[in-house]
C-alpha angles and dihedrals in degrees: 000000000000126000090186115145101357094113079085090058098059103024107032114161088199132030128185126193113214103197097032111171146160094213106117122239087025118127086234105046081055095050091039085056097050101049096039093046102041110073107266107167090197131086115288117202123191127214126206132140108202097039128047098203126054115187090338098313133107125269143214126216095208135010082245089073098053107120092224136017116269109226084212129025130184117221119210108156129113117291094255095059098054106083092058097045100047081054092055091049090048094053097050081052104260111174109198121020117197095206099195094174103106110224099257097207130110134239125024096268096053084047094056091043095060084039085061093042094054089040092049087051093043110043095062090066096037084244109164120213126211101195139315101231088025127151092216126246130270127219104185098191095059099041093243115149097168098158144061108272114105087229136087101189124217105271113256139154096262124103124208119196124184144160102221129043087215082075098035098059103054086046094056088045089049095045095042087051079054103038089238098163120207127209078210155340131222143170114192098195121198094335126223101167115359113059140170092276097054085043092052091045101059091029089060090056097039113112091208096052122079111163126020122217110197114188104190122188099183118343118217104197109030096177109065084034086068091040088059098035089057096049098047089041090058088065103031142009116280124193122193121192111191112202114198123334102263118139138189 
């Protein structure tokens, strides 16, 4: 269990979006929308190799040409091109990156073996990695829709953390029908760094946050998940929904 970094995840003062695009039904063009368009008083920075304007706004062929370094960036380029580009971003000092690009490979071995890999490129650099295959995560005080889902719920003091963005969009349309208002919002995906129990230790530390809403699909590693479950649970309420009995 490690909270280092993640600060940087829910309070960047700089993103920057590595696979920006305009072209509809793209995961970029999706994620481009949603952090142009929510409210982020930080710099934006937009990455793309073959234009150099997005929406209007300047782009970057390559993370190596940013002019500072982006305390978050979003990844949404094809799987092969990960690995590089997280280590360009690790090496201009980027702290937290939300990869949204699923694995596309097929079988749990071959899984694993592109987590390492992203691991393996990450960790020298102390680069931390929400997903791959995550949504992205919301922070509604401070404007930051740095995910996938269409909506940028009311702030509140509650935290909602998921696995799959599937779960995560009918309960923002049903809490936003019923102003239920969030701290935060995060999917982790299929996790290859960041897990529950990072997320519960800083969450149960976090001012903002108080209550925390967990909604689990399989759990790899029960033990430090309770670890973490008991302590935040000793200074605010934690609910934990458990859909099915898979495991990996």
């Amino acid at each position: 269990m490690s909270t280092r970094h993640l600060r940087y995840l829910f309070d960047p003062a700089s993103v920057a979006l590595i696979g920006a695009s305009d072209r509809p039904g793209s995961l970029g063009a999706a994620l481009t929308r949603n952090v142009l368009d929510g409210g982020f008083k930080g710099e934006v920075f937009l990455v793309n190799r073959r234009h150099r304007h997005v929406r209007q706004m300047p782009a970057y062929p390559h993370p190596a040409d940013l002019p500072s370094a982006p305390d978050l960036a979003l990844v949404a380029t094809p799987a092969p091109t990960v690995s590089k580009l997280l280590a360009e971003l690790g090496r201009r000092g980027t702290k937290v990156a939300v990869v949204a690009t699923p694995s596309s490979v097929r079988g749990a071995d071959q899984a694993r073996i592109f987590h390492q890999t992203l691991r393996e490129v990450a960790h020298p650099f102390g680069l931390r990695l929400l997903g791959p295959d995550s949504l992205g995560i919301i922070v509604p005080r401070r404007g930051l829709n740095a995910s996938l889902g269409h909506l940028l719920p009311q702030s509140g003091h509650l935290a909602l953390v998921a696995q799959s963005g599937a779960v995560l969009a009918p309960m923002l349309e049903w809490a936003t029908a019923q102003n239920i208002g969030f701290s935060c919002v995060v999917a982790l995906g299929e996790r290859a760094d960041i897990n529950f129990s990072d997320l519960l230790d800083w969450l149960a530390q976090d001012p903002e946050t108080r209550a925390i809403l967990l909604y689990l699909e399989n759990l790899s590693r029960a033990r430090p998940f309770l670890s973490a479950a008991r302590a935040a649970a000793r200074v605010k309420p934690v609910l934990v929904v458990r859909a099915g009995r898979g495991g990996d």
